[in-house]
C-alpha positions, 0 to 999 in steps of 0.5 A: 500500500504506498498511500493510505487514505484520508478519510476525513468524516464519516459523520458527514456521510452518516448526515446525508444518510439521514437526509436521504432518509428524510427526503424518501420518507417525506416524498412517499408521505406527501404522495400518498397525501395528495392520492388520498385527496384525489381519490376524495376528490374523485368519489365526491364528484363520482358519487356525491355529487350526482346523488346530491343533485339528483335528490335536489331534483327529485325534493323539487319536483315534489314541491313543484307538485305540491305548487301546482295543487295548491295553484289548483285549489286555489283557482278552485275558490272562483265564483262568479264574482270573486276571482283569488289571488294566485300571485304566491301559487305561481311564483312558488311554481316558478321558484320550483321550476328555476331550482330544478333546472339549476338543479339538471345543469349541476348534474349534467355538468358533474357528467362533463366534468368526470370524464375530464378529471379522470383523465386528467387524474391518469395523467397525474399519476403516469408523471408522478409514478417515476418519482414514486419509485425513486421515493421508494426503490431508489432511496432504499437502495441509496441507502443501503450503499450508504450503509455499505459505505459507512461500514467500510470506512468505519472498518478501515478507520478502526484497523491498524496501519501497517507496519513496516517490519515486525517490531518497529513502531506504528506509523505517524506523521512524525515517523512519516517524515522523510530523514532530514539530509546528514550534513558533511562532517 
């Protein structure tokens, strides 16, 4: 061996380790945050959302029925001479009418939009899968070179330097020294 090496810090190696642990750890949390959100996200607009509407139509085609029998009655209550107001009757037949046509084009929306975040949804996920794997995969095998890593030099740092025949002392610095040149005498 003509040169031994200098090794300087396995701390620091032992740092960075930690760190690519910190940064696997919170890549694969902040991913499986965002699939949690996306998969609500998919379910309230897959499946809320179309029953909130579709119940919505059905509570005021139900009022709506009722608006018209009372707009019935009423106009029941004509004589010859007396003719009732009816004013409240239709204008709750026309506010019944309005929500539920609010209420298709909320549904019929939601059926748009669907398709849209579906695709986009795949999308996301195609891009996203590569990083993943390197979240998962390729930090656990970062890792375990690091491990490698670290052991080897803390097996190297823990040995003894070489002596240069038996029975002479260990190498230092000072015995690392090249002999000062001999004056002429």
């Amino acid at each position: 061996m003509a040169e031994q090496a200098r090794v300087q810090s396995i701390e620091a190696l032992t740092r960075f380790r930690a760190a690519v642990a910190e940064f696997g750890d919170g890549a694969r949390n902040a991913l499986a945050g965002i699939d949690i959100e996306l998969r609500r996200v998919r379910d309230w607009l897959e499946h809320e959302q179309p029953r909130y509407w579709k119940g919505q139509i059905k509570l005021w085609d139900q009022r709506m029925a009722e608006a018209r029998s009372a707009l019935h009655r009423k106009n029941l209550q004509r004589t010859d001479g007396f003719v009732p107001d009816v004013t409240q009757e239709k204008e709750a037949l026309r506010v019944c009418k309005a929500r539920i046509e609010q209420a298709e084009r909320k549904l019929a929306s939601i059926r748009r939009w669907v398709p849209q975040y579906q695709h986009a949804l795949a999308e996301y996920q195609g891009r996203t899968r590569s990083l993943a794997d390197a979240s998962s995969i390729d930090v656990a095998r970062m890792l375990a070179m690091l491990d490698r890593m670290i052991s080897a030099l803390e097996a190297y740092v823990s040995t003894a330097p070489p002596r240069d025949h038996p029975g002479s002392p260990p190498r230092s610095p000072a015995n690392d020294a090249p002999d000062p040149p001999e004056s002429p005498a």
